[in-house]
N, C-alpha and C positions, 0 to 999 in steps of 0.2 A: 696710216692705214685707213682705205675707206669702212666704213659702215656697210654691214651685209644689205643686200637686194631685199633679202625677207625683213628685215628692221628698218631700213630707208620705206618700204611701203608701210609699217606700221605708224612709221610715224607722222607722213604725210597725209595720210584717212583723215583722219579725225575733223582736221580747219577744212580739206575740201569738202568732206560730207556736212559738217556744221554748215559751210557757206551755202553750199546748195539744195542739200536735202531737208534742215533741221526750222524746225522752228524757233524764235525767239529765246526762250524758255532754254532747248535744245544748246542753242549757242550761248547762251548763258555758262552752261555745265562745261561746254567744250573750254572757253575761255578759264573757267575758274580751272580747270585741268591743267591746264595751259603753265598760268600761273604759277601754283603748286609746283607745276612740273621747272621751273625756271628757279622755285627757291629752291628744290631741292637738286637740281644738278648743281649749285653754288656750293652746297652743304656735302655731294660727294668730294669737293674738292680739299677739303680737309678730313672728311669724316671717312670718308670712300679711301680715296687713295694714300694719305698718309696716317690715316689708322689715331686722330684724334677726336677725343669727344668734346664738341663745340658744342657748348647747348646755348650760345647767344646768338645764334642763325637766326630764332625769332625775332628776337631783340631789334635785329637790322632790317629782318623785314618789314616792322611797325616804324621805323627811322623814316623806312624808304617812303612808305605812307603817308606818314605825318608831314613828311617834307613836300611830298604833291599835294598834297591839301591844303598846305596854307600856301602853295606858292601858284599853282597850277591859273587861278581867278588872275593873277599877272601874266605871267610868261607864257599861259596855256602850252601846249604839247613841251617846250622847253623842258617842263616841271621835271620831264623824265629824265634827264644825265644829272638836274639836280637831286632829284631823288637817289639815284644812285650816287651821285658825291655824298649826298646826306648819309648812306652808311658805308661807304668806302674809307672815309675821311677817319672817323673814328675807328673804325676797324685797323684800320694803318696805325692810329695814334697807338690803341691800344695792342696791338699785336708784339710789340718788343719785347715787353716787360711779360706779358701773358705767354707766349709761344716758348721761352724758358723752362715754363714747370713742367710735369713730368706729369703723365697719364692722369690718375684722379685728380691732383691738383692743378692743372691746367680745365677739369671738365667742371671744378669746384668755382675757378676764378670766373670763369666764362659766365656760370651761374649766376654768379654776384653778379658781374656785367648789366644781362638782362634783369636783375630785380631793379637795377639800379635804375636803367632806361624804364620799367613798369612805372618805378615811383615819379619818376620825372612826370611822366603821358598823363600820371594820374594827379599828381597835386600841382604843375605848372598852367594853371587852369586860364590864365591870360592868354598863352600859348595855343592851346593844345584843348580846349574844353573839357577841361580835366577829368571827371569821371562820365561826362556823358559825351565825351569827345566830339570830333567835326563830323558837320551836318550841313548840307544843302551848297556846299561850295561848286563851282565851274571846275567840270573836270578837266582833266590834260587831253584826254582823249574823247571823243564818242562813242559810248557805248552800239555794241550793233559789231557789224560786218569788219567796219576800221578796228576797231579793240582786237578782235579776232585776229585779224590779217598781222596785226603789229606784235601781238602776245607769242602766236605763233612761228614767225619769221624769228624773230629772240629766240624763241627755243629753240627752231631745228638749224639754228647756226649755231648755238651754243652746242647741242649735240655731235654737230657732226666735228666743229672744234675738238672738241671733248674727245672722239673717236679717231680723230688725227693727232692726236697727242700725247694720248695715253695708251692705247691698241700697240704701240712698238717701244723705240729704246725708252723714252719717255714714263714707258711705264712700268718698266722692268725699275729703272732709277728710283721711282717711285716705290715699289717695291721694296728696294733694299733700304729705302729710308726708315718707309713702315716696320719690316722686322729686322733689320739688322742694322741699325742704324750709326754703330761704331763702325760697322765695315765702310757703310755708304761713304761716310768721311774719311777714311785711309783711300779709298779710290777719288776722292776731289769733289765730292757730291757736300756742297754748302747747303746742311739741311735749316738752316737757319732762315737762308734766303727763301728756300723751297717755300719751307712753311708761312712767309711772308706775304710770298706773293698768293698761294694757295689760300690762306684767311682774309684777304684784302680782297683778290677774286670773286671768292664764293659770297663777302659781305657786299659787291658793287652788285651782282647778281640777286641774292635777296633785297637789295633796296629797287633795282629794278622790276622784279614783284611784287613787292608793298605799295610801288607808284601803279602797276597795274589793277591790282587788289582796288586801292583805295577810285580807280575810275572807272572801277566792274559795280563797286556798291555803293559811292557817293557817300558815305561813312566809313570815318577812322574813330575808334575807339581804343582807349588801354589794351582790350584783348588781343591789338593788333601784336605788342610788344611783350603777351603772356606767354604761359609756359605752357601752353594748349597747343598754340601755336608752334612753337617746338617741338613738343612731343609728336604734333601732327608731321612736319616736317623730319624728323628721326624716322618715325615709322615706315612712312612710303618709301624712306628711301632703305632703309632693311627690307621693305616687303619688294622692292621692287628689282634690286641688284645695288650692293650699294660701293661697287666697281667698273659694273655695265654702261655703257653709253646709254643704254634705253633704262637704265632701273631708276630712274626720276620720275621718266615718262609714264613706264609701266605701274609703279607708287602712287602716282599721280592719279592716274585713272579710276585707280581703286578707290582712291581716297574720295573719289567725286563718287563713282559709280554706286558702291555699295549700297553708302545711305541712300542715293534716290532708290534702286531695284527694291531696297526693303523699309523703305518710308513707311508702308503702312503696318510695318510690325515694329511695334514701339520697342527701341532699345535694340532691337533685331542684328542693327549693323553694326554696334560695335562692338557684340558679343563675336559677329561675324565676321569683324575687323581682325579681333586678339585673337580666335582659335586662326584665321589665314597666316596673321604673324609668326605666332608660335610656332606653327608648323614650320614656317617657311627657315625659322633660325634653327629647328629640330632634325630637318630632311632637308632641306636646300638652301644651306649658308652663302649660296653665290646667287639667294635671290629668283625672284620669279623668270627675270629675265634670261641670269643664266641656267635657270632649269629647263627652259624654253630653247635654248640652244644646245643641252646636252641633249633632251629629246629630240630634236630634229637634226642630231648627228654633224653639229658644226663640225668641219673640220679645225682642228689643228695643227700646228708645226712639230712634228715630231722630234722628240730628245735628241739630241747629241749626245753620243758618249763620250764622255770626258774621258781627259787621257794628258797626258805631257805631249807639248809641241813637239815637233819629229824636227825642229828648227828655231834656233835662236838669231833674231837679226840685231846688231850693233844700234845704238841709242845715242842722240848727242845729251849733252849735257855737262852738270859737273866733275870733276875730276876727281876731287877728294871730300869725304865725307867725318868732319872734327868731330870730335866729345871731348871737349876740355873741361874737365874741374867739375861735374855735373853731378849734383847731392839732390835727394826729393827725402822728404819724410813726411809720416802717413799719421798724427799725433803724434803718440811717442816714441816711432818707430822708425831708426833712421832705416831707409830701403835702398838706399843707393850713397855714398859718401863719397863726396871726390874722384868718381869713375872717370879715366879718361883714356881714350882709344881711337885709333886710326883707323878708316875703311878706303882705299883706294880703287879708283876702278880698273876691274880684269881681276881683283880679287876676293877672295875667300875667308874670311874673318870667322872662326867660333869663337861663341860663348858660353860655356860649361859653368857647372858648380853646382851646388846640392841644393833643394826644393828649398825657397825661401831666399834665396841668395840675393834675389834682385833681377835675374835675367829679365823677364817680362817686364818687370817695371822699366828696367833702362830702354829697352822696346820700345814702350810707351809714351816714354819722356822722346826717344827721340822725332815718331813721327806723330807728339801733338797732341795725344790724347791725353797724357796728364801732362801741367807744368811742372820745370824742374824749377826748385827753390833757387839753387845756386849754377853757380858755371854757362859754359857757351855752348849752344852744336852750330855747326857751320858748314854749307856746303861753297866747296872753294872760300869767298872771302864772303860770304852771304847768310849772316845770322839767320837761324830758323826758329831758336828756342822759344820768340815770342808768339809762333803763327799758331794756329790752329789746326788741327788735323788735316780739314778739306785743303787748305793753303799748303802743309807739308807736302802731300800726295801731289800736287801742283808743281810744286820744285823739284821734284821729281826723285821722290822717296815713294815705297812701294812695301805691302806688306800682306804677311800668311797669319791669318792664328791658328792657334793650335786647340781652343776649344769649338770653333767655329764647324767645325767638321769632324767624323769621328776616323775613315781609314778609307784605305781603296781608291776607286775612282773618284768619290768624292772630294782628298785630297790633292789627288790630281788636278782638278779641275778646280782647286782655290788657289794653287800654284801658279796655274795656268792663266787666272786671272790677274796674279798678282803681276805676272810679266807682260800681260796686254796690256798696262799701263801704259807702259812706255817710258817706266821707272827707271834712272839711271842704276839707283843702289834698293837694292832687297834687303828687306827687315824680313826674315822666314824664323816662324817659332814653333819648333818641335816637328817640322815635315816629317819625320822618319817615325813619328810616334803611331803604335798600333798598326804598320803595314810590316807584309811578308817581305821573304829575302829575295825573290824577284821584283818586287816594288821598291826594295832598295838597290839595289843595285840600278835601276831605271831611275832613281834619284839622283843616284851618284853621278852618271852620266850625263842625267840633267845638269846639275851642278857645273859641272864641267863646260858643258855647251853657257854658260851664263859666264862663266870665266871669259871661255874664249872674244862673247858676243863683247866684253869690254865693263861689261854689270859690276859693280861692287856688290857685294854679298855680305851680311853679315847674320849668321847661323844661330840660334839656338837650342839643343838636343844634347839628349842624353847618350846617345848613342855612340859611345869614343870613338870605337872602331871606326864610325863609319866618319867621322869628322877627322880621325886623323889621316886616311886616305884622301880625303877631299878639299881639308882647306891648306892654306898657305900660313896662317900663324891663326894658333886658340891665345885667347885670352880667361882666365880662372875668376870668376866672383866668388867672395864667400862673405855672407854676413851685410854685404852693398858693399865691398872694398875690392877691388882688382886686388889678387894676393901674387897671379902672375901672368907671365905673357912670354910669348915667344912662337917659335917653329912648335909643330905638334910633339916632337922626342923631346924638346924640350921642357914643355909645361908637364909632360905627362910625368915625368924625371923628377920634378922638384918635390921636395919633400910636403911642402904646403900644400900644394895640388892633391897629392896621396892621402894624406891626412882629414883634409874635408870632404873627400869621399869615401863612405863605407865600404862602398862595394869594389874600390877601387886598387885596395892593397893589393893587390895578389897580381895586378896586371902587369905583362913586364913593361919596362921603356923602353 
């Protein structure tokens, strides 16, 4: 999607008013803007759209820096893609190991990260002029008109990148990486890679600012690589949007403007920096920018109401879906022992049994979110048990959960997502839970349309009645052990079956 008409002229102003109307000084602030504005759309790229807190964005800005200053007096303008390899490189190195943890520990490691790179800037002093860092070197660039022209052009292609990439599917993906990030990987979404290239990105782009930085002031210091610099970087981009195509820009601005508009009142700006923040994370958590668009009435694409397809189309793929011999245990808790089961396609598989049984887990185990200790699952002759979720979802396994959503249309519409896969076989856990007897029966039906379209199906719900109108054979867990299996009259019949369910005595066969 393109970038609005009112947002493409904000962001174009700035370098042509700098080029032509501003003084020295003037274009000074525009460049430092500029700047700013380039590390921190690097930093929505992790921080923005996949909802991690990176706080060694600075860290790579200072890399980018130090790498154009001692190299730029060679290579002159060169300096710049080495500057940007100088924090790309390590950002790659270290992204494997770090993009693993999980929320605070992933924003704790990153921390280390930059202290780590602080102490390098500051005691590698052969390198790096240790604490009174570089001074007087040949920049990569000319400061003046050229700096402008080049700081600027990197941004508003980064921007409008930025806005063709994330504005549509791109960023909806994104999205479900950031909150739901189990689901993202049942639909094929490798959040792994995501976040790879998304840290590696937004680090090429902060070293490409630090090489700017460092040929706007002819000085790199430690402070390049502090945690000032960071927190400056965090801020604009919360103050600015820190999902927007423009809320780098818009950060940015501020970040420049304030302190000059209230330079003469000491301390002024950054009293007037934190009361803008605060506000902004209090009344407008989508950021200046998008408060700037709900004001002026941006349109949106209006909801869809979800609902169940009125049509099921046939799928290639495989045929049969194994669970041979498949045990997981949780410590000391065996949750699944030796489970093994048939799903063919064009049919209907339940799995019943009382709370704690194992359903979900065997769920689980099959399409990849936990491993199974023991046994095979196989689609046709195609072991799956080793892949990973996103790879599951790939092979063309497909799935509902059941706390994802609580009833109604909103269940509909996770159904509904689950067969836009284009998933040969359905893993559905508890569809029929918390909807009325008009939303079941539209279940049912559904169901059926999934039989016919060629789907494998395999069911989990409490719901008897309605799973033994619907499937073709249940299967009974109790305890993690298949106790039975068969046609519906017949699992419901068997005495085992009767016995692990409470509520189940009184029903006839």
């Amino acid at each position: 999607m393109r970038l609005a008409p009112f947002w493409l002229v904000i962001l174009v102003l700035p370098p042509l008013v700098a080029l032509f109307a501003l003084p020295p000084f003037g274009q000074r602030m525009v460049i430092l803007a500029g700047i700013y504005g380039l590390m921190g759309l690097g930093y929505q790229l992790v921080f923005g759209q996949l909802g991690a807190l990176n706080l060694a964005q600075g860290a790579l800005f200072g890399l980018g820096a130090y790498a154009a200053a001692l190299t730029a007096p060679v290579i002159g303008p060169f300096a710049l893609p080495v500057a940007i390899l100088a924090a790309a490189i390590p950002a790659a190195l270290v992204a494997g190991p770090l993009l693993r943890l999980q929320s605070h520990y992933f924003a704790l490691a990153t921390l280390a990260l930059a202290s780590l790179v602080n102490l390098l800037a500051v005691h590698a002093e052969n390198l790096t002029g240790g604490a009174n860092g570089l001074a007087g070197f040949a920049t990569a660039l000319p400061r003046g008109p050229v700096l402008l022209a080049i700081v600027w052009t990197c941004l508003i292609a980064g921007v409008l990148v930025y806005a063709w990439l994330f504005e549509g599917t791109l960023g909806k993906k994104a999205q479900l990486l950031r909150e739901a990030p189990l689901l993202a990987a049942t639909l094929g979404i490798d959040g792994a890679a995501w976040r790879f290239v998304a840290f590696v990105a937004g680090g090429a782009l902060a070293g490409l600012a630090g090489a700017c930085s460092a040929a706007l002031s002819g000085v790199v210091s430690p402070e390049a690589t502090g945690f000032s610099i960071m927190v400056l970087c965090l801020t604009l981009v919360v103050l600015g949007g820190a999902r927007h195509p423009m809320g780098a820009v818009i950060g940015a601005a501020l970040a420049v403007g304030l302190p000059e508009l209230l330079r003469d009142l000491q301390g002024a700006w950054l009293l007037a920096y934190a009361v803008a923040t605060l506000a902004v994370v209090l009344w407008a958590p989508e950021g200046l920018a998008g408060l700037l668009d709900r004001l002026r009435g941006a349109r949106r694409a209006p909801p869809v109401a979800p609902g169940l397809p009125e049509s099921v189309l046939p799928v290639p793929g495989a045929q049969h879906l194994t669970i041979d011999g498949v045990s997981k245990r949780f410590g000391g808790v065996q949750a699944l022992a030796n489970v093994s089961l048939l799903v063919d396609r064009g049919e209907i598989v339940g799995l019943i049994g009382p709370n704690g049984s194992g359903k979900t887990t065997l769920l689980n185990v099959i399409n990849g979110l936990d491993r199974a200790d023991e046994g095979a699952i196989t689609l046709d002759d195609r072991r799956i048990e080793h892949l990973p979720a996103h790879a599951v979802a790939r092979a063309g396994i497909g799935r509902s959960f059941q706390a994802l959503v609580l009833a109604g249309d909103a269940k509909a519409a996770d159904l509904a997502r689950a067969v836009a896969t284009g998933a040969a076989f359905l893993l559905l856990d508890e569809p029929a839970a918390g909807i009325g007897d008009a939303e079941r029966r539209a279940l049912q039906a559904f169901l059926a349309k999934l039989r016919e379209s060629g789907r494998g199906v395999l069911i989990v719900d409490h719901d008897i009645e309605l799973l033994s109108r619907t499937c073709d054979r249940l299967v009974c867990l109790d305890r993690g052990r298949v106790i039975a299996s068969g046609s519906p009259a017949e699992v419901r019949a068997d005495p085992r079956v009767r016995a692990s369910f409470l509520g189940l005595d009184g029903i006839a066969a």
